[in-house]
N, C-alpha and C positions, 0 to 999 in steps of 0.2 A: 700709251707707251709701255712696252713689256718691261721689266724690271729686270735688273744685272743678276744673274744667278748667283744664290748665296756662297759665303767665303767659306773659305776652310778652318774650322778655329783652334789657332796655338793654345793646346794642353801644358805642354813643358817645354822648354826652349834649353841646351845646351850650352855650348859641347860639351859632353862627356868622351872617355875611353872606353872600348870595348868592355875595361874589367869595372869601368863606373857605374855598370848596367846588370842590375841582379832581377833575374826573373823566380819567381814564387810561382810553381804552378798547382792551380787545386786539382783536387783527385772527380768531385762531382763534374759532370758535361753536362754544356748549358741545353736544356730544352726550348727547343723555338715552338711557337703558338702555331698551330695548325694547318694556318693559313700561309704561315712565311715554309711552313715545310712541302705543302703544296705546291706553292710558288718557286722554291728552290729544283722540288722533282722535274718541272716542267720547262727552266731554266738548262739544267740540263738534258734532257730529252733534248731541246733544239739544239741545243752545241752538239749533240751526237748527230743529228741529223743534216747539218752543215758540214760533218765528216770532219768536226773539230777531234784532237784524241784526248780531252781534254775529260780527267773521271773524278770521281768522287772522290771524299774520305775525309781524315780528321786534321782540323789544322788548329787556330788559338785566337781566342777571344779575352779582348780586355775585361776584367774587372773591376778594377781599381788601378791607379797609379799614384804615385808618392815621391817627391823629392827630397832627400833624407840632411837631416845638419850638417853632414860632410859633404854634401852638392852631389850624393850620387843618386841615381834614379832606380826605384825599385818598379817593378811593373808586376802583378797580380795577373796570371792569366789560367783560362779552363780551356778544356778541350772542346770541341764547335766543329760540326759538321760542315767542311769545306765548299759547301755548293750553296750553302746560308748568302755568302758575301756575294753569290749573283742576283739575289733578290731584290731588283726596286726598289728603292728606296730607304729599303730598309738593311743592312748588311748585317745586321745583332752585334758589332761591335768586334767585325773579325777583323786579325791583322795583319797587316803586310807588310814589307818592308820596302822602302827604294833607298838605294844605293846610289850617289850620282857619282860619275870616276870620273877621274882627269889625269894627265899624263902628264910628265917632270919638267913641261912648258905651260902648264899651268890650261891645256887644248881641254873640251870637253868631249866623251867619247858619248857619241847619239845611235840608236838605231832605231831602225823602223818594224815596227811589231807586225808581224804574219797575220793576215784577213783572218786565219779562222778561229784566232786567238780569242781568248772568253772577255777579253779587257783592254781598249784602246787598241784593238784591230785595223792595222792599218794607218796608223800612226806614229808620229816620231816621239820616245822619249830618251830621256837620260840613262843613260848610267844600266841597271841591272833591276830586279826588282819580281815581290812572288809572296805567298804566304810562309806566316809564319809555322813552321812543323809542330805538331804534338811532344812536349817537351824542350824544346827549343829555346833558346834566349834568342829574344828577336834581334839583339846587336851580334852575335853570329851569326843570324839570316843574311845581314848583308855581304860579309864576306864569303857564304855557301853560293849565293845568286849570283856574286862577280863569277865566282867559278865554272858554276855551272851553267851558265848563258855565254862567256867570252870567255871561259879556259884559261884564266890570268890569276893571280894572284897577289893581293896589294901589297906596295911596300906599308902602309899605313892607313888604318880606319879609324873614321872618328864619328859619332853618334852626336845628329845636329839637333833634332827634333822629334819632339811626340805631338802630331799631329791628329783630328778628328773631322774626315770631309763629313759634306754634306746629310751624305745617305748613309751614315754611320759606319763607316769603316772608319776604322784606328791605321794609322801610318807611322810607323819609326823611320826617319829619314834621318841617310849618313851621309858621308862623303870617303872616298878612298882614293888614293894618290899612287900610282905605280911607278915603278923604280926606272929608270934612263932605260932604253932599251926594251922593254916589256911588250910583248906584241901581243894583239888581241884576234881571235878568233870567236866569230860569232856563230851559236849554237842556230835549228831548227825555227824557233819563236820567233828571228827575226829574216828581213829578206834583204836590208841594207844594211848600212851603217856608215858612220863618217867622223872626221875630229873636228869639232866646231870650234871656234877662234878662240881663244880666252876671256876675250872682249867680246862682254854679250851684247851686246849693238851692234857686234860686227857677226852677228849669226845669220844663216839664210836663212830665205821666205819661207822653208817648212818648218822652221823654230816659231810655236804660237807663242803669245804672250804669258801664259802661264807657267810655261818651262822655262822662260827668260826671269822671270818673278823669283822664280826659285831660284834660278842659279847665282841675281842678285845676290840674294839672303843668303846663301851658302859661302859666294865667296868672301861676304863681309867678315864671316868668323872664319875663312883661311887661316 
């Protein structure tokens, strides 16, 4: 009998505010071992050769994280070669952020990611979502992603979790709530989209059970 693929494990659990959230970044970039840099070159060569436009460069790696006496979260990050976090297995600890949105009935906005995308290709998920930039506080990554993937703007963000999957990537998941009226427009990266129920039991059949898990847990701290 195959075994349930390992969980994700809560680092730091919220909420926090945008301004709860102080990033520290160091000046040294993390060097990867030989083989994870090999493995990232060849990572990309195949995204190029799929006619992904998907390129290189520097994004942000966790160091350290810390939850401080006044409950605000400080995150410790270095600069990290962006194609690290395609590497099996192994991501060296790069971060990204997701965003899940929902609109002022409490609907959740889903889209389905573009085949030739580097990451869940061809798949539905939540909300916005993408690495974090070189310098960057990763609780304004999710507000830059809403933007720049659905052209929208939140009435309100709120930083739900520090997250570490599997294959070591680091995840800041938030949630963002858009004002009455707020229309969305979805960017390149996706080829659908749709507003799923509020009631996530009442989602359809392309909602897997992991996106439903999450949206659980998010709505509990609405």
């Amino acid at each position: 009998m195959s075994s349930a693929p390992p969980a994700p494990a809560l680092l730091a659990r919220g909420p926090w505010s945008v301004d709860q959230v102080r990033a520290v970044w160091h000046d040294d970039a993390y060097r990867a071992p030989a083989a994870n840099t090999e493995a990232a070159d060849a990572a990309i060569e195949a995204l190029r050769d799929r006619g992904s436009p998907s390129h290189d460069g520097v994004a942000a790696r966790l160091v350290r994280w810390s939850v401080e006496d006044d409950g605000s979260l400080t995150l410790e990050l270095q600069p990290v070669r962006w194609a690290l976090r395609l590497v099996e297995g192994d991501a060296s600890r790069s971060m990204s952020a997701l965003c899940a949105v929902r609109d002022c009935e409490g609907r959740w906005l889903a889209g389905r990611r573009a085949a030739w995308l580097s990451s869940w290709a061809g798949r539905w998920a939540l909300g916005a979502g993408g690495a974090v930039d070189e310098g960057e506080n990763p609780a304004a990554t999710l507000g830059r992603e809403l933007e720049e993937e659905w052209s929208v703007t939140a009435e309100r963000v709120q930083v739900e979790a520090l997250v570490q999957l599997p294959h070591d990537m680091v995840m800041v998941v938030g949630q963002a709530w858009l004002a009455p009226g707020a229309e969305v427009t979805p960017d390149h990266e996706h080829d659908a989209h749709a507003w799923w129920p509020a009631d996530v039991d009442a989602w359809p059949d392309e909602a897997d059970e992991p996106l439903k898990t999450m949206a659980r847990l998010l709505a509990s701290s609405a």
